[in-house]
N, CA, C and O atoms as a Tripos MOL2 file, in Angstrom:
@<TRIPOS>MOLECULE
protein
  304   303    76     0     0
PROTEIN
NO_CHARGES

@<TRIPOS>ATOM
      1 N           0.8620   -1.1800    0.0000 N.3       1 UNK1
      2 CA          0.0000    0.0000    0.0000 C.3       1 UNK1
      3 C           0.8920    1.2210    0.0000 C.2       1 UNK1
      4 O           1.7650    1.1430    0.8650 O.2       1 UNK1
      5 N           0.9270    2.5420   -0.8650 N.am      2 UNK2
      6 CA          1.6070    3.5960   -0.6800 C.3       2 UNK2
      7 C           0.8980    4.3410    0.4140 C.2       2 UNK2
      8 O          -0.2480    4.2720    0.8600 O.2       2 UNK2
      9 N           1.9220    5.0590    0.6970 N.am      3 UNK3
     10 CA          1.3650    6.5500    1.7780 C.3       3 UNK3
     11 C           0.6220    7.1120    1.3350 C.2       3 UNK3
     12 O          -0.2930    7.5740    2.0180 O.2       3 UNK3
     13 N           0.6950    7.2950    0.1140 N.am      4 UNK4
     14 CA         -1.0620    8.4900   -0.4980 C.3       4 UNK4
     15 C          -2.0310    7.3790   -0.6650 C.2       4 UNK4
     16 O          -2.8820    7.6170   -1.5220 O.2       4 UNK4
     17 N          -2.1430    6.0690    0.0080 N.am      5 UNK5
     18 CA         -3.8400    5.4540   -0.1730 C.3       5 UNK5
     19 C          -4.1320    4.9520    1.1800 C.2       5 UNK5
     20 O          -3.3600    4.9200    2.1390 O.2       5 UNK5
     21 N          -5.3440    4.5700    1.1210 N.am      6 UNK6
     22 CA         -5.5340    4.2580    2.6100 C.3       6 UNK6
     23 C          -6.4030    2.9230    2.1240 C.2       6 UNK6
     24 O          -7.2240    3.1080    1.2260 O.2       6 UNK6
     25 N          -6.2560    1.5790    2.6810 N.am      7 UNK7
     26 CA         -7.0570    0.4620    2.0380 C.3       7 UNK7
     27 C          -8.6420    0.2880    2.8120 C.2       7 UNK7
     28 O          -8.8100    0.5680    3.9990 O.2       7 UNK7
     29 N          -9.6750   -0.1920    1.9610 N.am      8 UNK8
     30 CA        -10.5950   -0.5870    2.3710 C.3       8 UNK8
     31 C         -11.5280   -1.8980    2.3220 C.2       8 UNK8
     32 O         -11.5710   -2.8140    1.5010 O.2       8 UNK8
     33 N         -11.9730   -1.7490    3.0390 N.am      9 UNK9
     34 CA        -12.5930   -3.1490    3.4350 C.3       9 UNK9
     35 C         -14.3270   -3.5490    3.3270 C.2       9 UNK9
     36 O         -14.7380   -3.7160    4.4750 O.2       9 UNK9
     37 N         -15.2790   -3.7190    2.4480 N.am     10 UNK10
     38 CA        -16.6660   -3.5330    2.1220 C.3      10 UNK10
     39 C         -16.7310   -4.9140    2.4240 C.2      10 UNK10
     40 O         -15.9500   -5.7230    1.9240 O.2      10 UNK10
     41 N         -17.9320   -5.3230    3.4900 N.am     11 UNK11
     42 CA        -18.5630   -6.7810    3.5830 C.3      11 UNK11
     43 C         -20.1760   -6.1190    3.2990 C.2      11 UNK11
     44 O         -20.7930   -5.1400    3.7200 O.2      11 UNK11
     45 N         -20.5140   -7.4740    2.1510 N.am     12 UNK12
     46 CA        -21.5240   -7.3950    1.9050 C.3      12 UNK12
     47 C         -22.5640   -8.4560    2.6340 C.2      12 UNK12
     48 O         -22.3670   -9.0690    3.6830 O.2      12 UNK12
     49 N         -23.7340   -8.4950    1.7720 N.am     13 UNK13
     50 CA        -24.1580   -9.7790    2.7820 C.3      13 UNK13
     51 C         -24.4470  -10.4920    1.5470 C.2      13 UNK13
     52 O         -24.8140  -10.2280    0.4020 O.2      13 UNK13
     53 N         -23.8910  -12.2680    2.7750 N.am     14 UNK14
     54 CA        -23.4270  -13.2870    2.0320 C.3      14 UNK14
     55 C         -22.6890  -13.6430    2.4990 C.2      14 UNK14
     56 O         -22.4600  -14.8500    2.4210 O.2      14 UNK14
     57 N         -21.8620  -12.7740    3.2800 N.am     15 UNK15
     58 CA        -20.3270  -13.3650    3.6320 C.3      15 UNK15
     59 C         -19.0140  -12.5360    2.7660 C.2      15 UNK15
     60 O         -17.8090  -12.6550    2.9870 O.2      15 UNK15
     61 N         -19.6710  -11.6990    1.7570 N.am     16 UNK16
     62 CA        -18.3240  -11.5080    1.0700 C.3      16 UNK16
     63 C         -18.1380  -10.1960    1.4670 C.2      16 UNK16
     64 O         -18.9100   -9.5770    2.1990 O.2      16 UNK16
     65 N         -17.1740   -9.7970    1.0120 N.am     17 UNK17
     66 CA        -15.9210   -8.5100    1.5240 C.3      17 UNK17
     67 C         -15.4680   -8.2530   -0.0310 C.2      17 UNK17
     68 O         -15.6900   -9.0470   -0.9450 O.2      17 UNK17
     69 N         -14.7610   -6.9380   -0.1670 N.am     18 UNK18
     70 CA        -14.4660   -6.2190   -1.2130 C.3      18 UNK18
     71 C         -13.2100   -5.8360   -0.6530 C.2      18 UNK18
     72 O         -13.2470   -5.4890    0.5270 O.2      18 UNK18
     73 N         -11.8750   -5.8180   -1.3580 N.am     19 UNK19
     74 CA        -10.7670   -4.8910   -0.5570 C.3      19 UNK19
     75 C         -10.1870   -4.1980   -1.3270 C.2      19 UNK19
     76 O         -10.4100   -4.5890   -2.4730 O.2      19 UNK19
     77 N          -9.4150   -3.1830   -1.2880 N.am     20 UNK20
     78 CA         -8.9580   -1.9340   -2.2360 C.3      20 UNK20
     79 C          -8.7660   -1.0590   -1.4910 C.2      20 UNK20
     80 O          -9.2970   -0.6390   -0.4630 O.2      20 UNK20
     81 N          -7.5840   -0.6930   -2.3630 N.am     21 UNK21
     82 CA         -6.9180    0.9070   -1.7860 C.3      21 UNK21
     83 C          -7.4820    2.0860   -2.3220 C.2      21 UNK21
     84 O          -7.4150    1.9520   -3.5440 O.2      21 UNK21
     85 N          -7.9350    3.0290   -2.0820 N.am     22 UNK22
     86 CA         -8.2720    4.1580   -2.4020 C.3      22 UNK22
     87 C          -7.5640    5.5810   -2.1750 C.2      22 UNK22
     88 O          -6.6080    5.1700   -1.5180 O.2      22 UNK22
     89 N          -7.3890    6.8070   -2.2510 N.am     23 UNK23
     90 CA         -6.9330    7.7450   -2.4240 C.3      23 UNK23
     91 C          -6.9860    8.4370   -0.9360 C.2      23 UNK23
     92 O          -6.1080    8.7300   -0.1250 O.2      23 UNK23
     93 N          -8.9300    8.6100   -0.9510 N.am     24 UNK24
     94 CA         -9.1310    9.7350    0.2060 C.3      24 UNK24
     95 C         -10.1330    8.6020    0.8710 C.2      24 UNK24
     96 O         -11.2320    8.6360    0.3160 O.2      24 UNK24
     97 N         -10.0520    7.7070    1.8110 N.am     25 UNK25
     98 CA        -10.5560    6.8070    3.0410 C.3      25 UNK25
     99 C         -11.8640    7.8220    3.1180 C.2      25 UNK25
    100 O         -13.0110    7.5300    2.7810 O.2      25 UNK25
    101 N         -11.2800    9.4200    3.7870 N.am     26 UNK26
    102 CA        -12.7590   10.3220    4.5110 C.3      26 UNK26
    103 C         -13.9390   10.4770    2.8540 C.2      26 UNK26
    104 O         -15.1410   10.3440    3.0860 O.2      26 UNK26
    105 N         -13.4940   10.7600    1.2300 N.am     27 UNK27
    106 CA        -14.5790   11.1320    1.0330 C.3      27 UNK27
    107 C         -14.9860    9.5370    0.6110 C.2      27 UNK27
    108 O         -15.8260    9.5830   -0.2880 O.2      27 UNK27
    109 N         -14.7710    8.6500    0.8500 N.am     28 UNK28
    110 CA        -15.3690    7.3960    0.7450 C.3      28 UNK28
    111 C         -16.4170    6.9110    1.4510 C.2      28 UNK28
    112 O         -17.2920    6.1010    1.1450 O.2      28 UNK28
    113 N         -16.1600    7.6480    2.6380 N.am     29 UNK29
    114 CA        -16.9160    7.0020    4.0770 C.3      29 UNK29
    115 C         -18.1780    8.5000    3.7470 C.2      29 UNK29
    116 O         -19.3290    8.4430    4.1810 O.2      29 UNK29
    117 N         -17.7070    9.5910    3.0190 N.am     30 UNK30
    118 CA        -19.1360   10.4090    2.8640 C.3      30 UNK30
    119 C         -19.6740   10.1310    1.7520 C.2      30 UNK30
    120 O         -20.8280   10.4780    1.5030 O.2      30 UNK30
    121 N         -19.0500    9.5740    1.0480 N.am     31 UNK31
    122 CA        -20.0050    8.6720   -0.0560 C.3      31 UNK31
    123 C         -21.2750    7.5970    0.5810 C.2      31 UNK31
    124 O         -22.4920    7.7810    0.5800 O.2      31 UNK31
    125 N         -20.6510    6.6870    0.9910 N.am     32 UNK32
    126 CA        -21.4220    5.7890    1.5430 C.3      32 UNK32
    127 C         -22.7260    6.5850    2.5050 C.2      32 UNK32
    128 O         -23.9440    6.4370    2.4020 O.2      32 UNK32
    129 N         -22.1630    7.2070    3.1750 N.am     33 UNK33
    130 CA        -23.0040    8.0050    4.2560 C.3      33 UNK33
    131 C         -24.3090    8.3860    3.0140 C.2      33 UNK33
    132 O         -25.4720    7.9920    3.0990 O.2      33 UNK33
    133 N         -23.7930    9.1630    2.0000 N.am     34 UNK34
    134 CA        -25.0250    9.8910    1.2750 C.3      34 UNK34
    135 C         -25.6390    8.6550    0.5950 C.2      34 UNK34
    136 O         -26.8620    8.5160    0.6160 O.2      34 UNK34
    137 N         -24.6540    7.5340   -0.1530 N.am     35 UNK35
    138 CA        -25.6520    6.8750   -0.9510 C.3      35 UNK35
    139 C         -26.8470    6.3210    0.3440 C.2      35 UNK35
    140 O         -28.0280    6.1570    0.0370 O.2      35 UNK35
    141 N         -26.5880    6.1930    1.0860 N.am     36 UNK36
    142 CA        -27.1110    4.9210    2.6890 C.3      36 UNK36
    143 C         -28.4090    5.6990    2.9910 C.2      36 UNK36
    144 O         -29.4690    5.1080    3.1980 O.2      36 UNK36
    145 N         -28.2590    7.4650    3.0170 N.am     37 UNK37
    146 CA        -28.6870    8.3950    3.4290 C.3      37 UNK37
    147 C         -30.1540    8.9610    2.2590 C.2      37 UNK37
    148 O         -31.1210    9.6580    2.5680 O.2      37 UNK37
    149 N         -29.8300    8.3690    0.9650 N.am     38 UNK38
    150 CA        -30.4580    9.3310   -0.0940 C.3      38 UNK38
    151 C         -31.3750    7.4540   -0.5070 C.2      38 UNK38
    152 O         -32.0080    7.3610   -1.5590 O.2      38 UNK38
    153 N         -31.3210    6.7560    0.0330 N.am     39 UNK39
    154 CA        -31.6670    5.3140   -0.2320 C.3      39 UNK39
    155 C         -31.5030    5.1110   -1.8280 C.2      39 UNK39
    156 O         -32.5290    4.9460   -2.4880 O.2      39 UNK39
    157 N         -29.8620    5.1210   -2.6590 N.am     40 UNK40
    158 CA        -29.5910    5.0710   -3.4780 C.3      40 UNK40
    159 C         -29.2010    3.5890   -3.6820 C.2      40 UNK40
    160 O         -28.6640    2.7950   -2.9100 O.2      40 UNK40
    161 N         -29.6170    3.4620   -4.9090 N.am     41 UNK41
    162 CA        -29.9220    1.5940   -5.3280 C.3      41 UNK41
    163 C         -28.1030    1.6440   -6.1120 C.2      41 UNK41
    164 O         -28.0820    0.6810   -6.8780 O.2      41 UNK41
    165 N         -26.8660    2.2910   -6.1640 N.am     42 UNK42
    166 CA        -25.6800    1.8610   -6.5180 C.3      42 UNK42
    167 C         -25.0280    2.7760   -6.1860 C.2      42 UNK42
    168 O         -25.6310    3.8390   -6.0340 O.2      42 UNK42
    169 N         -23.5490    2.7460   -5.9400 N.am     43 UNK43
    170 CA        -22.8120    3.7210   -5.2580 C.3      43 UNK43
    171 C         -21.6010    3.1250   -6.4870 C.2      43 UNK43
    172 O         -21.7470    1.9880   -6.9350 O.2      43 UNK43
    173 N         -20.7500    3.7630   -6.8280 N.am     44 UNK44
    174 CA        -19.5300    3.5360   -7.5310 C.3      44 UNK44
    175 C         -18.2630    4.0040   -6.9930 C.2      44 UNK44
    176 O         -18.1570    5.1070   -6.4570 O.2      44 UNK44
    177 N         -17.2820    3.1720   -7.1280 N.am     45 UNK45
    178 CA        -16.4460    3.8870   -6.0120 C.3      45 UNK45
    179 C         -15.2260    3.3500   -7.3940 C.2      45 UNK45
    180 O         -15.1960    2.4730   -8.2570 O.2      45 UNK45
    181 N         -14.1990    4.6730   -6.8530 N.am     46 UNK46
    182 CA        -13.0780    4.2750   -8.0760 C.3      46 UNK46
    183 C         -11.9010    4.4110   -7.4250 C.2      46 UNK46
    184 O         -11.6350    5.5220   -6.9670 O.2      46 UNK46
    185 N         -10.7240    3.0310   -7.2110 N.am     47 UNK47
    186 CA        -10.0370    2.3880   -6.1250 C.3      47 UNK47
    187 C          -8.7640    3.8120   -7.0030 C.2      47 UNK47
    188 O          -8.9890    4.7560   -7.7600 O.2      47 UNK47
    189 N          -7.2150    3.1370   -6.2320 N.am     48 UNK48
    190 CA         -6.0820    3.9170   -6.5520 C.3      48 UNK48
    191 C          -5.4990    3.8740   -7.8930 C.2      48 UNK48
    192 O          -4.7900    4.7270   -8.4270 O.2      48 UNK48
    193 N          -5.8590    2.8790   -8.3030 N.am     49 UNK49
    194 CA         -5.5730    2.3560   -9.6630 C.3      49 UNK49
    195 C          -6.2630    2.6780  -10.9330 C.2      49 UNK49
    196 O          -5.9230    2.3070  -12.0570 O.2      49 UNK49
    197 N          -7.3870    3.4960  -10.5770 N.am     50 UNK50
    198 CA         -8.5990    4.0430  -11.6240 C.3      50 UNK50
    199 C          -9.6930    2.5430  -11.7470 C.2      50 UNK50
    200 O         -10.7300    2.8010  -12.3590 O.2      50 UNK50
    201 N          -9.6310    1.7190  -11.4720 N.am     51 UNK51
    202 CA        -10.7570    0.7070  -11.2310 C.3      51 UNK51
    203 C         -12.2010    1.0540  -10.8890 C.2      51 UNK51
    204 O         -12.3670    1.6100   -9.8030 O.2      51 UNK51
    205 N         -12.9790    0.8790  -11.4380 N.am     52 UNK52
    206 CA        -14.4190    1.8040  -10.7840 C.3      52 UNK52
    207 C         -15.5460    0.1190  -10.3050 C.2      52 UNK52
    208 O         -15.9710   -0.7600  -11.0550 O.2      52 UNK52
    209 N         -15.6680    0.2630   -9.0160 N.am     53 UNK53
    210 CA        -16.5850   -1.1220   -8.5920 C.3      53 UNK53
    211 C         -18.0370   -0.0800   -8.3990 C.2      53 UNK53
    212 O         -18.1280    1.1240   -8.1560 O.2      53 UNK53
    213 N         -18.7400   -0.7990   -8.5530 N.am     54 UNK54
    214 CA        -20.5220   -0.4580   -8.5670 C.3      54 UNK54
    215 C         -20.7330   -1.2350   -7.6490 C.2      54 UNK54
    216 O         -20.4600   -2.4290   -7.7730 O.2      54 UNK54
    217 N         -21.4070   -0.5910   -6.2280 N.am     55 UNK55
    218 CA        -21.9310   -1.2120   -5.4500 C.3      55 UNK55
    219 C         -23.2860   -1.8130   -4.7990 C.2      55 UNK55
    220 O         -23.5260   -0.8770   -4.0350 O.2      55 UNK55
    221 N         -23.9490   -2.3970   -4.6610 N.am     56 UNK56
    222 CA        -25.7820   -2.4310   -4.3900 C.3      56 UNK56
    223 C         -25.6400   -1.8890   -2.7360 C.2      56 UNK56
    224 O         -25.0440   -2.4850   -1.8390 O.2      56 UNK56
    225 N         -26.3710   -0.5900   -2.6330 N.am     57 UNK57
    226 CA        -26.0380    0.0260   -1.4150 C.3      57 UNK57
    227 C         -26.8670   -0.7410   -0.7910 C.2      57 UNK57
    228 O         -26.5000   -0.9760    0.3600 O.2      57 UNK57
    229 N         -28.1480   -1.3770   -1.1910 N.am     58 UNK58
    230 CA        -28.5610   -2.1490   -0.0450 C.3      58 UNK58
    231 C         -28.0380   -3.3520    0.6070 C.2      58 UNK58
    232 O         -28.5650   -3.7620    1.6410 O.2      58 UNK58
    233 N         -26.8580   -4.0500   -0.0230 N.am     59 UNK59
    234 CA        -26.5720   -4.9240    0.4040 C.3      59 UNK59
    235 C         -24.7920   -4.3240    1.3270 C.2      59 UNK59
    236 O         -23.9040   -5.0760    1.7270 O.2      59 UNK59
    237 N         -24.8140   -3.2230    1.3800 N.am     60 UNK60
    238 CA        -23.5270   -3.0570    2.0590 C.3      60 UNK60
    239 C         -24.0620   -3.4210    3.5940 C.2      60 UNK60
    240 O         -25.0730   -3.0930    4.2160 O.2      60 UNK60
    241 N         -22.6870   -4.4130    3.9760 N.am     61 UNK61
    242 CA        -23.3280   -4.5740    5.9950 C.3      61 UNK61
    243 C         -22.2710   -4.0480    6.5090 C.2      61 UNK61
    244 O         -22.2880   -4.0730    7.7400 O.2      61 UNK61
    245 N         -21.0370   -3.4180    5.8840 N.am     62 UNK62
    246 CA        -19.7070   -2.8890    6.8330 C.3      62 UNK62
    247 C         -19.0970   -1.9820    6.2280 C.2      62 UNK62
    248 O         -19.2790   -2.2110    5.0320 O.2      62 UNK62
    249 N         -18.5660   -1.2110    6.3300 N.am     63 UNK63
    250 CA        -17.1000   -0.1420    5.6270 C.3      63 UNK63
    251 C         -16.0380   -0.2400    6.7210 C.2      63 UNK63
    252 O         -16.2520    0.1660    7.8630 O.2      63 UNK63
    253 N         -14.6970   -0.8840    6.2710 N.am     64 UNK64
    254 CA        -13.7180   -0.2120    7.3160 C.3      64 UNK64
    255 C         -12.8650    0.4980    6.4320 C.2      64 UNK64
    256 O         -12.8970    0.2930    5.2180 O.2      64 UNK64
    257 N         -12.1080    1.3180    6.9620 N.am     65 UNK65
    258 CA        -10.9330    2.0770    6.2620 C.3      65 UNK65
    259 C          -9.6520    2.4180    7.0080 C.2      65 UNK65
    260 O          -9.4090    3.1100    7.9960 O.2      65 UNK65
    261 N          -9.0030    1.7640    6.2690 N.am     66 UNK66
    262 CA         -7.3680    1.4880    7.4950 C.3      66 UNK66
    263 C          -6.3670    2.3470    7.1100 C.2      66 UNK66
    264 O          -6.2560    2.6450    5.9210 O.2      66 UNK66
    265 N          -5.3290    2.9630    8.2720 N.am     67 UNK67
    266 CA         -4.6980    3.9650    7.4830 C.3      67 UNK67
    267 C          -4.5080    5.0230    8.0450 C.2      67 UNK67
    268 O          -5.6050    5.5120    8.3130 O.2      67 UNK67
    269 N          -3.6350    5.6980    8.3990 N.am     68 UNK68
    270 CA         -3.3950    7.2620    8.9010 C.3      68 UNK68
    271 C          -4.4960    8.5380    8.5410 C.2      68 UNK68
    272 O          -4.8620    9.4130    9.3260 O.2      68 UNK68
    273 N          -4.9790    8.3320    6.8580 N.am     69 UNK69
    274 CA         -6.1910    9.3780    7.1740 C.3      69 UNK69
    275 C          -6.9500    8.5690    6.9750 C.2      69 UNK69
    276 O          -6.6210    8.1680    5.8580 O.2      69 UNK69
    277 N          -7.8800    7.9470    7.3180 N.am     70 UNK70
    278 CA         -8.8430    7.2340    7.3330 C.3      70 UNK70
    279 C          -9.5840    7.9580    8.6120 C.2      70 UNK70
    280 O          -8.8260    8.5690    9.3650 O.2      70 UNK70
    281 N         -10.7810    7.9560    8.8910 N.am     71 UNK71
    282 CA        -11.6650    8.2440    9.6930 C.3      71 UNK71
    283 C         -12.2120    7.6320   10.6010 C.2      71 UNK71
    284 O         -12.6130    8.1500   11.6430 O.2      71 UNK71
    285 N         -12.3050    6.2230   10.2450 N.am     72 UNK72
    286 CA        -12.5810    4.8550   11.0230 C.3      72 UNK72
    287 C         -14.1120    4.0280   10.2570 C.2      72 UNK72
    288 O         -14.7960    4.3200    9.2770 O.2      72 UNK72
    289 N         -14.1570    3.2710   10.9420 N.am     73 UNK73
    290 CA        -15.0790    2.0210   10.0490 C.3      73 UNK73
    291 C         -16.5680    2.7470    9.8820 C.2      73 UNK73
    292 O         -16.3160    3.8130   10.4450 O.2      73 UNK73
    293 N         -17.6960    2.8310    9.5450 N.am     74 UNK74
    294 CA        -18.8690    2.6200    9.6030 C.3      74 UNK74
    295 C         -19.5530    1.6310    9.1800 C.2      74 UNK74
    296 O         -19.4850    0.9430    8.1610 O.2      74 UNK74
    297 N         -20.4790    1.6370   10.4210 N.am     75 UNK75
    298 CA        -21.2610    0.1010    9.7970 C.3      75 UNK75
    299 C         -22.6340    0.5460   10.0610 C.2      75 UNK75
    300 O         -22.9530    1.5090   10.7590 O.2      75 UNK75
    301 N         -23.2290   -0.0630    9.5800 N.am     76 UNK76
    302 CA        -24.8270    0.3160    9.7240 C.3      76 UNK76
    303 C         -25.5140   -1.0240    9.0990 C.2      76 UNK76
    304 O         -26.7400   -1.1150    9.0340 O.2      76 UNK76
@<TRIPOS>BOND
     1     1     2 1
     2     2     3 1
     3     3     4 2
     4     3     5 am
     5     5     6 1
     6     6     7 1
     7     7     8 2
     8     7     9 am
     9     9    10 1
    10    10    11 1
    11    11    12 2
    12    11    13 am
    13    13    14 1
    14    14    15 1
    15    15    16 2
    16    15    17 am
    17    17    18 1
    18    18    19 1
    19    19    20 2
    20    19    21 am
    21    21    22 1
    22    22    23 1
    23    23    24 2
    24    23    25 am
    25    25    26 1
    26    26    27 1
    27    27    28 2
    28    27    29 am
    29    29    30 1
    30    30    31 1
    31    31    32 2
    32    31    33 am
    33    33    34 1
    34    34    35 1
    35    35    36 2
    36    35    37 am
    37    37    38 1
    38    38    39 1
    39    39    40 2
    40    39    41 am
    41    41    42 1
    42    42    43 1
    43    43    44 2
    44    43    45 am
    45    45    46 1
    46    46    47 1
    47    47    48 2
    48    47    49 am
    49    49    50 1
    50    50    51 1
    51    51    52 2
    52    51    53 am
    53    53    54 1
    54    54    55 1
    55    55    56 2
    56    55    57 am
    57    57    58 1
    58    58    59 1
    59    59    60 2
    60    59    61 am
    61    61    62 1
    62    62    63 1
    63    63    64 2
    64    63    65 am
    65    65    66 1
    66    66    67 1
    67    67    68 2
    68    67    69 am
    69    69    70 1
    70    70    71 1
    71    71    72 2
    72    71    73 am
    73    73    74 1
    74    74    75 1
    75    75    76 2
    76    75    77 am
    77    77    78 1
    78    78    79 1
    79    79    80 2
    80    79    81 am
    81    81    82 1
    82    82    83 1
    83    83    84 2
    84    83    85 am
    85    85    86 1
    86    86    87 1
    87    87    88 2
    88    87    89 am
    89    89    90 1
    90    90    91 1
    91    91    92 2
    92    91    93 am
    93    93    94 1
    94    94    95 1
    95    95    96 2
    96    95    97 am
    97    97    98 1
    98    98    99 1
    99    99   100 2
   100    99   101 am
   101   101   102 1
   102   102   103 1
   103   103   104 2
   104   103   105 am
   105   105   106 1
   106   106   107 1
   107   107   108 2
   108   107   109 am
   109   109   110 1
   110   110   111 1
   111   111   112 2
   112   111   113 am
   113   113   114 1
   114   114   115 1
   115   115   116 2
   116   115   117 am
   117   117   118 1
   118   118   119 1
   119   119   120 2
   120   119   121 am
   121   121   122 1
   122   122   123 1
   123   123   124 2
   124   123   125 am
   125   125   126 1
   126   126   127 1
   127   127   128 2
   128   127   129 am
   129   129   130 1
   130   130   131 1
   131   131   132 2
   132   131   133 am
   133   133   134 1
   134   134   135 1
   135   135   136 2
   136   135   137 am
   137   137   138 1
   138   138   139 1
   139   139   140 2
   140   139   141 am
   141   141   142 1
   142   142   143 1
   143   143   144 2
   144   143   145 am
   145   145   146 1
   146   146   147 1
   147   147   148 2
   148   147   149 am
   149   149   150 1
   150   150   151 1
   151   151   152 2
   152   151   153 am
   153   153   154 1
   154   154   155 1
   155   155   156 2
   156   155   157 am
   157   157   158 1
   158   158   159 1
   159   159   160 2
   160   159   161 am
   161   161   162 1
   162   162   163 1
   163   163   164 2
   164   163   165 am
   165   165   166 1
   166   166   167 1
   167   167   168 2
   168   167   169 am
   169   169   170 1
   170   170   171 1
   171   171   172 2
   172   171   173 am
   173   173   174 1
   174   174   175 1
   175   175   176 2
   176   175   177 am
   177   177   178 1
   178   178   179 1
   179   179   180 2
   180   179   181 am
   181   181   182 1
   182   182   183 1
   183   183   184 2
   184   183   185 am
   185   185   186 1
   186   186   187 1
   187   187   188 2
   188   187   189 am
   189   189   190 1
   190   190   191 1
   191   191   192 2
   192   191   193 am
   193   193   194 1
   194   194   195 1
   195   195   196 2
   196   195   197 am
   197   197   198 1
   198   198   199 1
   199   199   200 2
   200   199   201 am
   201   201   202 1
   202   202   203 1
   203   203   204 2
   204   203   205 am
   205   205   206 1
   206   206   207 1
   207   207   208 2
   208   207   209 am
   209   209   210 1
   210   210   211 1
   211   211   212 2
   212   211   213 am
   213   213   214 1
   214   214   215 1
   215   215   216 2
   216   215   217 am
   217   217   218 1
   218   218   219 1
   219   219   220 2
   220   219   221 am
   221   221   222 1
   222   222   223 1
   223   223   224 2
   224   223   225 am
   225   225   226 1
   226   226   227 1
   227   227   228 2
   228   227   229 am
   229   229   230 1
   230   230   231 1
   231   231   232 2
   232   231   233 am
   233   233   234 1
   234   234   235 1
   235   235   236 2
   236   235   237 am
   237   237   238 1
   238   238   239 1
   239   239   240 2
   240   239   241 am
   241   241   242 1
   242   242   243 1
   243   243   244 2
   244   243   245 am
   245   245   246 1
   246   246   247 1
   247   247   248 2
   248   247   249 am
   249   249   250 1
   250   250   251 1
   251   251   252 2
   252   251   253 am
   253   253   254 1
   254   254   255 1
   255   255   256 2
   256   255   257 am
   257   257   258 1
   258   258   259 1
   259   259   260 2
   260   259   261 am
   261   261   262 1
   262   262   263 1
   263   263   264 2
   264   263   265 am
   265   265   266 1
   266   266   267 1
   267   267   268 2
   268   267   269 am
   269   269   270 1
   270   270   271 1
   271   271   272 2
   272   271   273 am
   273   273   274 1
   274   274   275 1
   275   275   276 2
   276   275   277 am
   277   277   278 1
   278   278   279 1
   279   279   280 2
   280   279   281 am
   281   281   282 1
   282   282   283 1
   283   283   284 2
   284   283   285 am
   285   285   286 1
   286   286   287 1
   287   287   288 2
   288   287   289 am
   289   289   290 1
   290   290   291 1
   291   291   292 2
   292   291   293 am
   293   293   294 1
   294   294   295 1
   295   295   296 2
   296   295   297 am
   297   297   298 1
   298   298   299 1
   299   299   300 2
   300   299   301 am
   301   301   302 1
   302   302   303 1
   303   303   304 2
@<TRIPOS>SUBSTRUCTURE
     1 UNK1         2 RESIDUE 1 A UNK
     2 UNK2         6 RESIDUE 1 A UNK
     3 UNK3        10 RESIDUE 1 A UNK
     4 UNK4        14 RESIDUE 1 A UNK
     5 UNK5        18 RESIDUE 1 A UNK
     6 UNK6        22 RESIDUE 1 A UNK
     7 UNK7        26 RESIDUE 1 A UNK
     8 UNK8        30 RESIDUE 1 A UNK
     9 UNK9        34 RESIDUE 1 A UNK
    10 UNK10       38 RESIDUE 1 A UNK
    11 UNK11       42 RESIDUE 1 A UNK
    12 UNK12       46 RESIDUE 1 A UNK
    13 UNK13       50 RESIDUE 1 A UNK
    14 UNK14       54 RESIDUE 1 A UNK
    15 UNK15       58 RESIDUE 1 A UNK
    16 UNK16       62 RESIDUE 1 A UNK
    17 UNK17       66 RESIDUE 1 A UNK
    18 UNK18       70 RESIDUE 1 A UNK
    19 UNK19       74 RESIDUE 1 A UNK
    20 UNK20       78 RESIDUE 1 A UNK
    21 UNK21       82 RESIDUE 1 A UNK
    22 UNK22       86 RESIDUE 1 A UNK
    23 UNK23       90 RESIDUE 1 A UNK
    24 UNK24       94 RESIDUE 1 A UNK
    25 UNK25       98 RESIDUE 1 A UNK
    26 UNK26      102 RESIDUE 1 A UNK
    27 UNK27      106 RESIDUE 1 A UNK
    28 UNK28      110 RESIDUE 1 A UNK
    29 UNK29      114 RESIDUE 1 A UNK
    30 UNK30      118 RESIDUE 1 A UNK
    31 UNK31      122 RESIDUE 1 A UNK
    32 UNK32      126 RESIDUE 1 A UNK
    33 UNK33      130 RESIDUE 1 A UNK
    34 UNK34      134 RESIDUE 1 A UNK
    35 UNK35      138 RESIDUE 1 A UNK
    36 UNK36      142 RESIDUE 1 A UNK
    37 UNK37      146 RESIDUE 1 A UNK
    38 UNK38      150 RESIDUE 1 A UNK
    39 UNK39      154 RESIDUE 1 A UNK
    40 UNK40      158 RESIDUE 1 A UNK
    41 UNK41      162 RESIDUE 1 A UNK
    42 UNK42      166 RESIDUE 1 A UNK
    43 UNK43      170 RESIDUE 1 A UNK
    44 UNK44      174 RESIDUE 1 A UNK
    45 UNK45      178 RESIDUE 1 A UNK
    46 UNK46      182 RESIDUE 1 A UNK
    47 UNK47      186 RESIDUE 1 A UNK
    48 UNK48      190 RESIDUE 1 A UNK
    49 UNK49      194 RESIDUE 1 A UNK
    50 UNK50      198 RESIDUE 1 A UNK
    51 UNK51      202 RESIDUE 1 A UNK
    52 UNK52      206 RESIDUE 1 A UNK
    53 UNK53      210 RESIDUE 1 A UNK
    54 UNK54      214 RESIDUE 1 A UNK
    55 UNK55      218 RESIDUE 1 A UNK
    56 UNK56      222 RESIDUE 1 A UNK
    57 UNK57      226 RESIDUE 1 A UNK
    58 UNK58      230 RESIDUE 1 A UNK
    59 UNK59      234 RESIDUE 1 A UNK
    60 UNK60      238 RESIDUE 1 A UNK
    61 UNK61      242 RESIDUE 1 A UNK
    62 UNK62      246 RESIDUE 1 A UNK
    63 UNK63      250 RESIDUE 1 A UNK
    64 UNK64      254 RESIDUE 1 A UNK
    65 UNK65      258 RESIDUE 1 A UNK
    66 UNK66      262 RESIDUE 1 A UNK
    67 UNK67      266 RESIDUE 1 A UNK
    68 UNK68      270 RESIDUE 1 A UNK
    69 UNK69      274 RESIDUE 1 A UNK
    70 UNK70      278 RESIDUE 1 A UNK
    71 UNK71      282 RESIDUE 1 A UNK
    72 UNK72      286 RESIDUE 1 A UNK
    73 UNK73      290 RESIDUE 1 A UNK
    74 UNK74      294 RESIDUE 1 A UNK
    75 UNK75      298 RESIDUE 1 A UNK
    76 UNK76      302 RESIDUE 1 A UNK
């Protein structure tokens, strides 16, 4: 992992998990917050590498984000 990413961690339900490094950990975790918040049916998130994953916000059960700027996990 470089110093400019902070890695993350998405469990869905099912059992599965998503992992990837990303840029900025904090506007990730206000992403999620708004898609969770606006009851948005996909969230897209685009890792350090330019990779873009599409997510089903209803099925997110965790966010962690590890890392010096990271903000800390939300789960809901």
């Amino acid at each position: 992992m470089s110093d400019d990413t902070v890695k993350v961690r998405i469990g869905l339900e099912g059992a599965r998990e998503l992992e990837f490094d990303v840029d900025d950990g904090d506007s990730l975790i206000k992403a999620v917050e708004t898609a969770v918040g606006k009851d948005e049916a996909l969230l897209w998130v685009t890792d350090a590498r330019g990779d873009r994953h599409g997510l089903a916000v209803g099925k997110i059960a965790f966010v962690q984000v590890e890392g010096e700027k990271a903000a800390g996990g939300v789960g809901f």
